[in-house]
N, C-alpha and C positions, 0 to 999 in steps of 0.2 A: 351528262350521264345518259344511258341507253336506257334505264328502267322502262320508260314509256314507251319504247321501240317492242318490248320483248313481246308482248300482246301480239303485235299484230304479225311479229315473226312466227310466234309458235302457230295463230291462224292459219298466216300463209305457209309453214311445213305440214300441218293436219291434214289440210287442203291438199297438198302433193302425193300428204301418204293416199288420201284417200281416190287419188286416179291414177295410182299405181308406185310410187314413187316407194324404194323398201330401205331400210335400214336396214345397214349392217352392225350390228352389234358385234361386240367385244369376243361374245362368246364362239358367235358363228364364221372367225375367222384363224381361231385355231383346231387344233387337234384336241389340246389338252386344256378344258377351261381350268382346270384347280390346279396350272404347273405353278411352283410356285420356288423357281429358278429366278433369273432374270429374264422379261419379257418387254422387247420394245417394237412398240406400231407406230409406223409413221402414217399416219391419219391422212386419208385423202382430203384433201379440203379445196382441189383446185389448182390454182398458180399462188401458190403459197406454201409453209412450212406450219406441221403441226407433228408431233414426237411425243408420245403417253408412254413410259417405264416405268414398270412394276417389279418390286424385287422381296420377296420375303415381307411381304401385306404392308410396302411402304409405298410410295409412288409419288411419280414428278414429273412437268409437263416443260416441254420445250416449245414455245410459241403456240400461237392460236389459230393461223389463218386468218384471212380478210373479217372486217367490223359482222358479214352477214355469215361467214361460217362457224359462229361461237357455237351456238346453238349444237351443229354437226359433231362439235369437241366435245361439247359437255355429255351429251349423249354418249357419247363412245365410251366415254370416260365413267356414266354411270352404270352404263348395261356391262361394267366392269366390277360393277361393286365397290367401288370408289366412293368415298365421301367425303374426303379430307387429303388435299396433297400437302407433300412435307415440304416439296420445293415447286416453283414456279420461276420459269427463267425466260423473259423476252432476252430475245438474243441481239435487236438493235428497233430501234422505235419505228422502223418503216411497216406499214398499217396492213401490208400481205404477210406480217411474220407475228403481229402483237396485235392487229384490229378485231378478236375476238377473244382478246383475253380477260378484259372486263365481265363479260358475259358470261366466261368459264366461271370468276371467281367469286362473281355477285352469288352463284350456286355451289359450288364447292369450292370453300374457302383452301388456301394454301399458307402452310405456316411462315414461310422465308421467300420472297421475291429476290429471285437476282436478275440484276439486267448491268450494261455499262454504266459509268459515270460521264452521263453527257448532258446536258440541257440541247433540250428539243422541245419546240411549243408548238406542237398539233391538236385537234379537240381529241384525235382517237390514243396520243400517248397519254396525254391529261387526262382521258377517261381508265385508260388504268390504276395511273398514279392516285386517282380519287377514290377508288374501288380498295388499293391497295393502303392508304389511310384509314378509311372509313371501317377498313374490316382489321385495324391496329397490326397489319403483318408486316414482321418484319424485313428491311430492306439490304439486300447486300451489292454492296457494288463488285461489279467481278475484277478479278483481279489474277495473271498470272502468277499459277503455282500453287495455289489455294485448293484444297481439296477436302472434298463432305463424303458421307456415307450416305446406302440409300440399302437398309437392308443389310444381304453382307456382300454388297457391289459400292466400290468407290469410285467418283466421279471428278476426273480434275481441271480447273479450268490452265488451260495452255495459249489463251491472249482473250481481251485484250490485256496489254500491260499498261500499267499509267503511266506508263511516260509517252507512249505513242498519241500523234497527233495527224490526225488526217483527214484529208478532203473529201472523202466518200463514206457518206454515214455506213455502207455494207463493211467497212474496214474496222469498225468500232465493234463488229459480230463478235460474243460471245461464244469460243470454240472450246467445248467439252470432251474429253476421252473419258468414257466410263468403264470399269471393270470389273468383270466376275471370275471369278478361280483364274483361266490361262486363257480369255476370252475378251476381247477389248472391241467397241466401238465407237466412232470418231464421228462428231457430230459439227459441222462448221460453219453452220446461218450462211451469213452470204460473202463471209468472206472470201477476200480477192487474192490475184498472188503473188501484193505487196506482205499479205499478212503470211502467207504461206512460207515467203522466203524468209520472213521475219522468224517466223516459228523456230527455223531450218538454224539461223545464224542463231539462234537464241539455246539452241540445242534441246527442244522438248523430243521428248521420245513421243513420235506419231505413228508407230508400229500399231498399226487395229487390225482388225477379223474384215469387221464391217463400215466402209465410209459412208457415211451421208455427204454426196457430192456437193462441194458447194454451188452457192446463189443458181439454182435450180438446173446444174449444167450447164451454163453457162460460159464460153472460153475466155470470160476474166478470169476462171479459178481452174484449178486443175492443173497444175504446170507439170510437167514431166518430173523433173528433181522432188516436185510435193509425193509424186504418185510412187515414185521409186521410195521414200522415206515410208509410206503410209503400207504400202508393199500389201494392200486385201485383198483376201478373197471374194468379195461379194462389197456392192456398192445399190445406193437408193437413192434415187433421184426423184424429187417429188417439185411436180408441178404439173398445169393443168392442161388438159385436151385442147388442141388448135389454139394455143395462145399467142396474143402477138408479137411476144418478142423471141417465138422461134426456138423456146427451151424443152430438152436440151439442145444444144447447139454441137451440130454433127462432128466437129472437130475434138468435142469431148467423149461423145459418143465411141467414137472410133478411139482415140487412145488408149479407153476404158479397156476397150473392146481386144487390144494389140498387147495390154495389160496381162490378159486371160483375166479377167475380172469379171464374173459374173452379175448384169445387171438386172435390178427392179427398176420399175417407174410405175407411180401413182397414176398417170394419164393412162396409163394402159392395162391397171394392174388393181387399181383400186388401191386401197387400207393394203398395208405390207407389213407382217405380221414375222416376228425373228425368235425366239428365243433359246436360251445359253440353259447349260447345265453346269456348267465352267469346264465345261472338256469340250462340247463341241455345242455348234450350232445349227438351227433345223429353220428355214422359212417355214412355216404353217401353208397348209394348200387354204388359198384364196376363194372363200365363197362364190364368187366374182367370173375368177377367171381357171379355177379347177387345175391351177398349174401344180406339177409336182411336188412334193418334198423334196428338198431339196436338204443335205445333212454333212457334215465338213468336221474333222477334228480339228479343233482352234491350233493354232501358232505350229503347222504342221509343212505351211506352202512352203517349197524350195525357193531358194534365191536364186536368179538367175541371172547372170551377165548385166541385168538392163535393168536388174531389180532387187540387188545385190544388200540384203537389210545388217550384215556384218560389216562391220570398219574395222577396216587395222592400225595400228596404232598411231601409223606414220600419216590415213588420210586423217586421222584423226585431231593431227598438230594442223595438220593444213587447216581444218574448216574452223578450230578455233583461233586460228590468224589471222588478222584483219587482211582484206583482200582488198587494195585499191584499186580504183578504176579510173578510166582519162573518159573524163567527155567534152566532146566536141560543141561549143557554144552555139557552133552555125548552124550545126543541122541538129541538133541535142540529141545526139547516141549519146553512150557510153561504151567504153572500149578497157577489153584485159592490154596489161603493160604493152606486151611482146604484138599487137594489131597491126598492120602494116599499115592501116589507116592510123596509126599513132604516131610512127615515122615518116608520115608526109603531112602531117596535122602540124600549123602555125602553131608558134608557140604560146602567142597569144592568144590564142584560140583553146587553148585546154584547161581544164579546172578538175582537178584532182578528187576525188568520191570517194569515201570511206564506207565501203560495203555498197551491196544493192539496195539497200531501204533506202540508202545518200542519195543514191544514182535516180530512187522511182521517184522521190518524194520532189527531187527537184524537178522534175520533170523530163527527165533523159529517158529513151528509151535501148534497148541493148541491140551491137550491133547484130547484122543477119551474119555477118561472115563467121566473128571469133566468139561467138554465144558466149556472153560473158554471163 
């Protein structure tokens, strides 16, 4: 447990305040402190993820950030008037997304934890799961489809599913769309885009206003066909200043960008402050960085050629088809039927794929020519 830690953390934040170092409070990063719509902050905390939503005087926290930015959350979260959340959700046990959420909760307790069903033995997942015992809240394992209220916004989880099995604990992320009146935001921990295409073949509706980019910008996530599906106006990208693994990573940056997708980033922007009236949505100007209001009527963007959120009937038989694929043992692509690298490929040399989750999970990756 952290209890013995918290001493000398709050010293060493006292100490910061006191040579300058200033809190942003909850209040000082909207327009409206008493809105009392739906309201979500993606909480600067660094190279990590932290997500405070308030909706009609309910509230619920999306990770914590690293084991030393608890403290950063719970603050945020009080100079909010907060004292009790109804939900708390680690999105996957890796310690930049849940390493301060012990801390959150040792102080404001939360009535329902959700995170995956996975066994993981770290001291800083163990120190949640203890915090989350000891304060008798209850635990739900997430589950695709399943859907809570929070106020009069509903929240649903869209993967993981339990039957998925994968190698990269970021794939096990807890991905939420939450909703208010005609206003929806998509939230995706660090999911990658095995889980994206999963989403895709699985048929959830990922239509949002606002994405939270997965695994910090990153170009494991983000794939073209997810962005075309997800079709936002506005995206948030949270992670920290000069980090070293280079997020976000310009390749996602730029598609964003080619998108018309309007971006935030926490490294550059501080606490990113959103909220919904259920007709449209307003960034809050940024104590920080003084940037504009910025104000959109929800579910209004045009579809365009390349971003086209209508299906007709007939792509619609298609995508619930199963789509096989050929892949090559030797060089382990995978290939659509008609590849002309399928028609020179030994016979023995092919093994048949039932969808793309078939194709990622063994290890194939897609050709460059027939983008399968």
């Amino acid at each position: 447990m952290k209890r013995k830690k918290l001493f000398l953390k709050g010293a060493i934040f006292l100490v910061l305040c006191l040579i300058g170092t200033t809190f942003t409070s909850c209040q000082s990063k909207t327009e409206n402190s008493d809105f009392d719509g739906l309201e979500v902050s993606y909480i600067d905390v660094g190279q990590g993820d932290s997500i405070f939503i308030r909706c009609n005087g309910e509230s619920m926290l999306i990770d914590a950030g690293e084991n030393d930015e608890g403290h950063i959350v719970t603050d945020y979260i009080k100079s909010c008037g907060t004292e009790k959340l109804k939900y708390a959700v680690g999105t996957h046990p890796h310690s930049d997304h849940i390493g301060g959420m012990d801390t959150v909760m040792e102080e404001i307790p939360a009535h329902t934890f959700i995170c995956p069903e996975i066994d993981y033995d770290t001291k800083t997942w163990n120190d949640v799961l203890d915090v989350v015992k000891e304060n008798d809240t209850e635990i739900i394992y997430a589950q695709r489809g399943n859907s809570y209220s929070l106020g009069d916004a509903t929240f649903t989880i869209l993967s993981p599913d339990k039957r998925g099995i994968y190698s990269d604990l970021n794939n096990y992320s807890v991905v939420i769309k939450a909703e208010y009146g005609s206003s929806s935001f998509l939230f995706t921990g660090d999911a990658e885009n095995i889980v994206e295409d999963e989403m895709i073949e699985n048929g959830c509706n990922l239509r949002a206003d606002v994405l939270k980019v997965g695994h910090h910008g990153s170009d494991s996530s983000t794939t073209d066909n997810f962005l075309k599906k997800v079709n936002p106006d506005f995206a948030v990208i949270s992670c920290g200043k000069d980090n070293k693994y280079n997020h976000p990573h310009k390749e996602t940056v730029d598609k964003l960008n080619s998108f018309g997708v309007t971006v935030y980033r926490t490294d550059e922007e501080g606490t990113i402050v959103a909220q919904s009236d259920g007709k449209s949505i307003t960034f809050g100007e940024n104590s920080d960085t003084k940037r504009t209001v910025i104000k959109t009527e929800t579910g209004t963007k045009s579809p365009t050629t390349s971003q086209n959120s209508e299906t007709t009937q007939t792509e619609k038989e298609t995508e619930n088809k199963e789509i096989v694929y050929v892949g090559n043992k030797n060089s382990k692509k995978f290939h659509k039927e008609n590849c002309e690298s399928v028609f020179a490929m030994n016979e023995k040399n092919k093994e048949y794929l039932h969808g793309r989750k078939d194709a990622l999970v063994k290890g194939y990756s897609p050709c460059n020519n027939c983008n399968p």
